[in-house]
N, CA, C and O atoms as a printed pandas DataFrame, in Angstrom:
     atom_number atom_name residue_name chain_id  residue_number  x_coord  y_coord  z_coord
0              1         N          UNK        A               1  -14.670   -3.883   -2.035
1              2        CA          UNK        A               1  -13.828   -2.784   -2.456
2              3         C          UNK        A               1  -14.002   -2.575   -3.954
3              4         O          UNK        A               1  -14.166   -3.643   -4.544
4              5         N          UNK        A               2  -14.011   -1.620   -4.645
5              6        CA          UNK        A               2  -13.790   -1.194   -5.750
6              7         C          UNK        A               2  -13.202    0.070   -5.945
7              8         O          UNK        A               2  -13.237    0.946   -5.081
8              9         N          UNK        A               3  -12.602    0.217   -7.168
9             10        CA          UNK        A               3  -11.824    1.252   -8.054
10            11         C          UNK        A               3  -12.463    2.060   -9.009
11            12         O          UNK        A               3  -12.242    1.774  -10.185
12            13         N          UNK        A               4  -13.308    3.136   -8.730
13            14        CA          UNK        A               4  -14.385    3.501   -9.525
14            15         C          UNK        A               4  -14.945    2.239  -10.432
15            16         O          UNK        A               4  -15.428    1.216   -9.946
16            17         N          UNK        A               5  -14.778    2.524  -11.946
17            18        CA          UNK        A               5  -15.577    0.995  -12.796
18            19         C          UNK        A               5  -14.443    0.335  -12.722
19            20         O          UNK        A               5  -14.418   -0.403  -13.707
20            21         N          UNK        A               6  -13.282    0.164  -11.956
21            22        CA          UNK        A               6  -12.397   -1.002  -12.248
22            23         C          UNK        A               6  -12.085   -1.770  -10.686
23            24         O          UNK        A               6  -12.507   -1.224   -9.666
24            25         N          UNK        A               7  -11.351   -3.011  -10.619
25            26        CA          UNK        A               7  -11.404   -3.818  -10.018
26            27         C          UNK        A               7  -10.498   -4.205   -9.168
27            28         O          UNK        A               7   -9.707   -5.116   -9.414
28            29         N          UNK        A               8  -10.528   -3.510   -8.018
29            30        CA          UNK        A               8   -9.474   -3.503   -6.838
30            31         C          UNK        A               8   -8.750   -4.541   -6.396
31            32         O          UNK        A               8   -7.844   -4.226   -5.625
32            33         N          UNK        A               9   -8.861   -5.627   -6.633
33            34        CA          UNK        A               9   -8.187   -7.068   -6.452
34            35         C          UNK        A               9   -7.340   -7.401   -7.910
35            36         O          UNK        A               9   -6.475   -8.241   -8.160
36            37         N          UNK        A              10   -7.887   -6.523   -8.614
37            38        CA          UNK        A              10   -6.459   -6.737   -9.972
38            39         C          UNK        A              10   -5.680   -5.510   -9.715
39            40         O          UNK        A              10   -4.485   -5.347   -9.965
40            41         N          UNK        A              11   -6.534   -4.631   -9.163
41            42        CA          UNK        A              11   -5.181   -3.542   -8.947
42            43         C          UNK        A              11   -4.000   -4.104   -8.263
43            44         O          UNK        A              11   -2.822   -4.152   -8.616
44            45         N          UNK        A              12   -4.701   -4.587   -7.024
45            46        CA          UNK        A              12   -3.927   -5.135   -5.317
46            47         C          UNK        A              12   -2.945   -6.156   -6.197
47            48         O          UNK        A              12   -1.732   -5.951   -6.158
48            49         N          UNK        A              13   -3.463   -7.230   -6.970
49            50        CA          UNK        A              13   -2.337   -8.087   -7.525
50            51         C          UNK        A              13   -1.702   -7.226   -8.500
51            52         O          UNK        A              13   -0.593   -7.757   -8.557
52            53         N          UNK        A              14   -1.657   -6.093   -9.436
53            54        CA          UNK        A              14   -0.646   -5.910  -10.127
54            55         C          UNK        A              14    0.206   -5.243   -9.377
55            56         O          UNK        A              14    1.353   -5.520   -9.728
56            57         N          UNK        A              15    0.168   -4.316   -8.304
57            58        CA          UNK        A              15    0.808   -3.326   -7.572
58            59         C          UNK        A              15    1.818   -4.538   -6.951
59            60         O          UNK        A              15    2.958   -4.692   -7.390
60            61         N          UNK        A              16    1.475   -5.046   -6.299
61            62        CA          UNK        A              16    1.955   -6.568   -5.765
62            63         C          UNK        A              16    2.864   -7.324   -6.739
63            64         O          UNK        A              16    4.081   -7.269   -6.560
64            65         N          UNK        A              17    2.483   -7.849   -7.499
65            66        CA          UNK        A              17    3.242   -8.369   -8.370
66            67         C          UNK        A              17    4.643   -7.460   -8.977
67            68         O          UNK        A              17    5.688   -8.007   -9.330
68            69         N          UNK        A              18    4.395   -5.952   -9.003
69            70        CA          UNK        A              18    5.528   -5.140   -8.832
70            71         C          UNK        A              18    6.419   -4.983   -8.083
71            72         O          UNK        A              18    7.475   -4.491   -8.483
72            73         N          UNK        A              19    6.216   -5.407   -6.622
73            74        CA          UNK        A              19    6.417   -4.317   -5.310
74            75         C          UNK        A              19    6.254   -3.153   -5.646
75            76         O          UNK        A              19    7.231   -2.427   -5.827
76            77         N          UNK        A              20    4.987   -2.708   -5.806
77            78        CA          UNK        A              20    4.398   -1.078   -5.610
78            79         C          UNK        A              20    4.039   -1.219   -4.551
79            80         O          UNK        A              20    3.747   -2.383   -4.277
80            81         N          UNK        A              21    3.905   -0.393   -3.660
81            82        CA          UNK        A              21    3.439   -0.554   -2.149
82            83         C          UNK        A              21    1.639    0.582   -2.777
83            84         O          UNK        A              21    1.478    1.663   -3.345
84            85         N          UNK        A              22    0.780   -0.410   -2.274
85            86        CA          UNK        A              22   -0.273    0.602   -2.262
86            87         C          UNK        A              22   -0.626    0.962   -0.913
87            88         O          UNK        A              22   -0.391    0.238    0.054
88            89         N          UNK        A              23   -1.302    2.306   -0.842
89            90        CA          UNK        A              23   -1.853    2.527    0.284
90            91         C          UNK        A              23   -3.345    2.726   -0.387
91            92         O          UNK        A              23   -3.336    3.408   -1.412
92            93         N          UNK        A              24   -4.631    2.224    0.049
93            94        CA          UNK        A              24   -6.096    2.697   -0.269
94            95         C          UNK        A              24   -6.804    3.590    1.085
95            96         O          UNK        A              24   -6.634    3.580    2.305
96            97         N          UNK        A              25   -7.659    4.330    0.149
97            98        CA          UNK        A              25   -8.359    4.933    0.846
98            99         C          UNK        A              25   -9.780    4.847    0.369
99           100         O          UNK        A              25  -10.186    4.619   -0.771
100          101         N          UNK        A              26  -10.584    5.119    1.689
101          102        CA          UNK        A              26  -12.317    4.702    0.865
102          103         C          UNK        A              26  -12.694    5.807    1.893
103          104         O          UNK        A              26  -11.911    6.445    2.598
104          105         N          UNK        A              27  -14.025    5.906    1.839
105          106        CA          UNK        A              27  -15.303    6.359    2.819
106          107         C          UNK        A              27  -16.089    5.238    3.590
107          108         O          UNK        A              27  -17.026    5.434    4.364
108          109         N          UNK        A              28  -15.590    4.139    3.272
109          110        CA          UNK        A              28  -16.178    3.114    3.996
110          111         C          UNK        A              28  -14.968    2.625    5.039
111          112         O          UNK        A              28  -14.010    1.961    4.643
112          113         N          UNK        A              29  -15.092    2.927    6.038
113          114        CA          UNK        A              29  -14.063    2.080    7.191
114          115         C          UNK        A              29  -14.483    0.923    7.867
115          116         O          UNK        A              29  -14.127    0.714    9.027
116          117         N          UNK        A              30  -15.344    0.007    7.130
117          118        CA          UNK        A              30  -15.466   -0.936    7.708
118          119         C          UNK        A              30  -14.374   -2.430    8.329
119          120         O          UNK        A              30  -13.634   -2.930    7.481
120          121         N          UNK        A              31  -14.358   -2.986    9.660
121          122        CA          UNK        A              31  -13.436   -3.895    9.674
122          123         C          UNK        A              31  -13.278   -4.669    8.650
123          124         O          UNK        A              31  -12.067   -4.810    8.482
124          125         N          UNK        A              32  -13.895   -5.267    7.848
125          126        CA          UNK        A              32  -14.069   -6.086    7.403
126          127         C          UNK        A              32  -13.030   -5.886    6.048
127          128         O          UNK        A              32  -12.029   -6.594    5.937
128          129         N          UNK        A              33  -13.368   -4.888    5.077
129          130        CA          UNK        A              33  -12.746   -3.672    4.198
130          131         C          UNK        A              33  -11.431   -3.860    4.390
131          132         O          UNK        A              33  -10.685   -4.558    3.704
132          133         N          UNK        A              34  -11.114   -3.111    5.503
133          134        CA          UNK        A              34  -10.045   -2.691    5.720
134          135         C          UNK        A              34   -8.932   -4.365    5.532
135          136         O          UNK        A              34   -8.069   -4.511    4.667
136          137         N          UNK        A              35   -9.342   -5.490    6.690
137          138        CA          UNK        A              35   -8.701   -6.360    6.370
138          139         C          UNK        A              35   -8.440   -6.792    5.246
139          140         O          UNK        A              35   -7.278   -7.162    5.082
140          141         N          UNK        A              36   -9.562   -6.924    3.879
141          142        CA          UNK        A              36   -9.422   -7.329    2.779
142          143         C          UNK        A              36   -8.049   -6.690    2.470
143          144         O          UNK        A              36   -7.009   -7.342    2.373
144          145         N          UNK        A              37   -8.167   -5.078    2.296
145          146        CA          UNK        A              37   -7.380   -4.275    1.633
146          147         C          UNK        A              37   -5.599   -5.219    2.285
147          148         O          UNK        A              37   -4.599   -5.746    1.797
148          149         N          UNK        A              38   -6.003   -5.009    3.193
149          150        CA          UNK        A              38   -4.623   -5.293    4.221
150          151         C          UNK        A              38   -3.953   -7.299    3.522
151          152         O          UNK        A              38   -2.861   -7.743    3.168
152          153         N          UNK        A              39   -5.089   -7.776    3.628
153          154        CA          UNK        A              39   -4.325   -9.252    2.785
154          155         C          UNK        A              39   -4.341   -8.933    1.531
155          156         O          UNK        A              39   -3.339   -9.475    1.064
156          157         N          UNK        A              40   -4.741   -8.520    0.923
157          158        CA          UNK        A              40   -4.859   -8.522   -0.320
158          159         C          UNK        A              40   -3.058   -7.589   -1.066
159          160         O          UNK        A              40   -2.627   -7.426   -2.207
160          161         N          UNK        A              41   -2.532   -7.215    0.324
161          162        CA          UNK        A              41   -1.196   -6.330    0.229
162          163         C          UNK        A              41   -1.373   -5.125    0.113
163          164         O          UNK        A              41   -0.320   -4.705   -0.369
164          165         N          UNK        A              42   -2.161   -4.168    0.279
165          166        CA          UNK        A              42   -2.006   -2.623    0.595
166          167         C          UNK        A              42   -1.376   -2.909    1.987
167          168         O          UNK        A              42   -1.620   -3.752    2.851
168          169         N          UNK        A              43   -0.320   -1.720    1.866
169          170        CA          UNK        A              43    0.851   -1.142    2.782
170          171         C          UNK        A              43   -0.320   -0.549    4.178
171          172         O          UNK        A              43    0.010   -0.737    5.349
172          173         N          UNK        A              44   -1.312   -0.028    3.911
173          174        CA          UNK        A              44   -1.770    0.449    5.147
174          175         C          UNK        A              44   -3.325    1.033    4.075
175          176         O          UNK        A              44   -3.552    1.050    2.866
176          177         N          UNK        A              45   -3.891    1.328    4.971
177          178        CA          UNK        A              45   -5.772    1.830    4.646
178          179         C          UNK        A              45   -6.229    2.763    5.167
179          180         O          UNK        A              45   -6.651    2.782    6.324
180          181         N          UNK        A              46   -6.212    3.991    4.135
181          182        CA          UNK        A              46   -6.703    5.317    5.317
182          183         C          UNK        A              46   -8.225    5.714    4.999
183          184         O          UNK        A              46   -8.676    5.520    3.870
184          185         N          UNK        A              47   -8.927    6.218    5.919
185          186        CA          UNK        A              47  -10.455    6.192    5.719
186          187         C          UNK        A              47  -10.757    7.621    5.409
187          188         O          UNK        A              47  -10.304    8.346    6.295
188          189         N          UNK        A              48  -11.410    8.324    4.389
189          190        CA          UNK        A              48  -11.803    9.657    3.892
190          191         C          UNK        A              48  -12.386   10.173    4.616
191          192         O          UNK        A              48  -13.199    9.537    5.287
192          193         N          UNK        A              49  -12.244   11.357    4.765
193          194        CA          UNK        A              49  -11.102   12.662    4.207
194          195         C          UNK        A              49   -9.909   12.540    5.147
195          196         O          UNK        A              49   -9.991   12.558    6.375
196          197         N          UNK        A              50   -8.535   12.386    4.273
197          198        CA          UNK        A              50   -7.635   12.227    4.913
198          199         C          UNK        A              50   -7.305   13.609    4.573
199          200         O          UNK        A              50   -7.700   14.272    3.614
200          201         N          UNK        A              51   -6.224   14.045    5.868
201          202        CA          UNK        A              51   -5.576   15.464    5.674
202          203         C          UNK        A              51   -4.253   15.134    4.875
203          204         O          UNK        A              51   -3.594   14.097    4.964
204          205         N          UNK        A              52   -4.001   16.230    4.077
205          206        CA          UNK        A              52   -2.698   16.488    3.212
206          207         C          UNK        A              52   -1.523   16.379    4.269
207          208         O          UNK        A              52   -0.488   16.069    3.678
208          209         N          UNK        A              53   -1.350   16.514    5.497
209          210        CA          UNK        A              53   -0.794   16.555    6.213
210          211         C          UNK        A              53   -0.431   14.468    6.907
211          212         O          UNK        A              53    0.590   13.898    7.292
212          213         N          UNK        A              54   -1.487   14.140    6.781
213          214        CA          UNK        A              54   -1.315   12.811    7.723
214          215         C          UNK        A              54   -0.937   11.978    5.967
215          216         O          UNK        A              54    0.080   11.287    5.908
216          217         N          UNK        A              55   -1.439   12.067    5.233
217          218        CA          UNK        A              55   -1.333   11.454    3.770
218          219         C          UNK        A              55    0.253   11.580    3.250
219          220         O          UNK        A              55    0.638   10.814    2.367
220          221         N          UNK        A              56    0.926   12.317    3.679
221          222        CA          UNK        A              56    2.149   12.683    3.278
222          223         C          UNK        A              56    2.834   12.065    4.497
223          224         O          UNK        A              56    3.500   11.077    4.190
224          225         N          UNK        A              57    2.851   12.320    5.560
225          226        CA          UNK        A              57    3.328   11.532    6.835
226          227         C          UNK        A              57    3.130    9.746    6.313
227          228         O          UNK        A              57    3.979    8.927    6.663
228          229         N          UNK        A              58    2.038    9.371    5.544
229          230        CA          UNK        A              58    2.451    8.044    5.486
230          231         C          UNK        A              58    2.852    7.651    4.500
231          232         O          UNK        A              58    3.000    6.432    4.423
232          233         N          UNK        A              59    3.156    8.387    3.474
233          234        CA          UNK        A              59    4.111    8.128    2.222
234          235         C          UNK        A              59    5.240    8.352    2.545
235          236         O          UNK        A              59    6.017    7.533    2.054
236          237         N          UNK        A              60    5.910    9.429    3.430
237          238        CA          UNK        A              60    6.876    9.336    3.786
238          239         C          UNK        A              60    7.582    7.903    4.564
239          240         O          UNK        A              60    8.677    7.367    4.394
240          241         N          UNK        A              61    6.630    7.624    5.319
241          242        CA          UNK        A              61    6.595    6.272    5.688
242          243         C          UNK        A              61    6.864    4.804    4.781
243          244         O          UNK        A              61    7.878    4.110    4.865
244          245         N          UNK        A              62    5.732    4.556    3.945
245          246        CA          UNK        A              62    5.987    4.143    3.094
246          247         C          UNK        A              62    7.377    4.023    1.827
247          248         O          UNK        A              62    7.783    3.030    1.223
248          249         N          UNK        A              63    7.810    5.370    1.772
249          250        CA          UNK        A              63    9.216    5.172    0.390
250          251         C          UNK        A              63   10.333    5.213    1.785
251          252         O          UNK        A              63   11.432    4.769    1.450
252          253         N          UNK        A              64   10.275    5.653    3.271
253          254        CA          UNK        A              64   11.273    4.930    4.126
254          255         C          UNK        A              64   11.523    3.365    4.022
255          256         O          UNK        A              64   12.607    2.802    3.868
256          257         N          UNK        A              65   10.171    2.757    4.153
257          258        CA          UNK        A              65   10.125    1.494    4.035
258          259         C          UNK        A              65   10.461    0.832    2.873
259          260         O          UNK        A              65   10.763   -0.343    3.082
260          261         N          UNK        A              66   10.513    1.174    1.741
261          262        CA          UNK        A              66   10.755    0.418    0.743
262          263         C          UNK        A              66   11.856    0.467    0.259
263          264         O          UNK        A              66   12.428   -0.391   -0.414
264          265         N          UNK        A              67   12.280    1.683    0.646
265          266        CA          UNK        A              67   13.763    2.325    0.737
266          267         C          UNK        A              67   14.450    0.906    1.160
267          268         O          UNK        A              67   14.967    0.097    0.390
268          269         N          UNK        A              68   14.316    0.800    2.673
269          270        CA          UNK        A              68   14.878    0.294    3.510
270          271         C          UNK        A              68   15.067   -1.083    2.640
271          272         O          UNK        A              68   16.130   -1.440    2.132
272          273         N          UNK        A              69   13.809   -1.788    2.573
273          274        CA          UNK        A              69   14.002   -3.058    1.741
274          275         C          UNK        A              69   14.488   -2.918    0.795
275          276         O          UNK        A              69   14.781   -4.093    0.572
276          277         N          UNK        A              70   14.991   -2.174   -0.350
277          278        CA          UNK        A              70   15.229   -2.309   -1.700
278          279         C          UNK        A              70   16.554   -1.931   -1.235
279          280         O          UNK        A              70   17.033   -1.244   -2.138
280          281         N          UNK        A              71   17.164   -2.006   -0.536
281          282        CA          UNK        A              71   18.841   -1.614   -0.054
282          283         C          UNK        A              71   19.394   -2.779    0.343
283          284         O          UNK        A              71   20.516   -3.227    0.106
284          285         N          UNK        A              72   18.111   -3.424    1.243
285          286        CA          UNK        A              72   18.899   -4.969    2.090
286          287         C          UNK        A              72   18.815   -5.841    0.883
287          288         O          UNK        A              72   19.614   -6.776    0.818
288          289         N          UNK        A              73   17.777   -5.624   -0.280
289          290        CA          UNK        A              73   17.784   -6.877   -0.910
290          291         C          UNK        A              73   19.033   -6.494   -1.715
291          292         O          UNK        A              73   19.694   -7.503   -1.962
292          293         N          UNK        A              74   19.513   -5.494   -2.151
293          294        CA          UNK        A              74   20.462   -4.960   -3.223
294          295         C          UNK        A              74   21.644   -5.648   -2.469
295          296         O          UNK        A              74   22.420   -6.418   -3.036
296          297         N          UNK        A              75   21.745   -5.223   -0.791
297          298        CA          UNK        A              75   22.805   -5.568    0.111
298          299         C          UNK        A              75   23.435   -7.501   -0.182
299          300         O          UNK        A              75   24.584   -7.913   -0.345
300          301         N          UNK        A              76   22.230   -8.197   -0.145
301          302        CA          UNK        A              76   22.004   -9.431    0.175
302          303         C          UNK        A              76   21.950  -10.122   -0.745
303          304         O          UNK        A              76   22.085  -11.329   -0.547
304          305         N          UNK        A              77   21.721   -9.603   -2.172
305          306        CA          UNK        A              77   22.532  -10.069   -3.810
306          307         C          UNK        A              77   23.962   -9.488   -4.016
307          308         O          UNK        A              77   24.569   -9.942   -4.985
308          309         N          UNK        A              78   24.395   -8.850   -3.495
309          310        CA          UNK        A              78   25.590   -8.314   -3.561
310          311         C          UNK        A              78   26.536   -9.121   -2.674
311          312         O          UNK        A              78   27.758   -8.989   -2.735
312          313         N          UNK        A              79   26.036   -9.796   -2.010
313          314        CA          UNK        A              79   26.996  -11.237   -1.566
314          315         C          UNK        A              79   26.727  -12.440   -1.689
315          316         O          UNK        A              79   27.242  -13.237   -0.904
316          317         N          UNK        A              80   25.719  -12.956   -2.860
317          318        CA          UNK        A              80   25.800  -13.694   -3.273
318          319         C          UNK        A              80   26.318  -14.348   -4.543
319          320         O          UNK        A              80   26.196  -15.562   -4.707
């Protein structure tokens, strides 16, 4: 995997080290790829040309989800 000239495994750990949820996308859909992306902590891996339509369907997805977690954890310090 790479990030034009920069280096997709420091991206994957800083996004990570945030909770940024990444999602990547390439032209390469290989199994292999894709798993990296997937341990390495991207939220999900979409393969090019994605439609404006399915790309937004999974961000929506995505800030549901983080939504969701950043409420239970708020929930679950809030009684401790």
């Amino acid at each position: 995997m790479h990030v034009g000239d920069g280096d997709s495994q420091w991206l994957l750990s800083q996004a990570r080290a945030r909770s940024l949820p990444l999602v990547l996308m390439s032209d390469s859909g290989s199994t292999g790829e894709v798993m990296k992306g997937i341990e390495l902590g991207a939220v999900d891996y979409l393969e090019k040309p994605v439609s404006p339509l399915k790309l937004r369907n999974i961000w929506q997805h995505v800030v549901r989800k983080v939504g969701a977690d950043v409420t239970h954890h708020l929930l679950e310090a809030s009684t401790h």
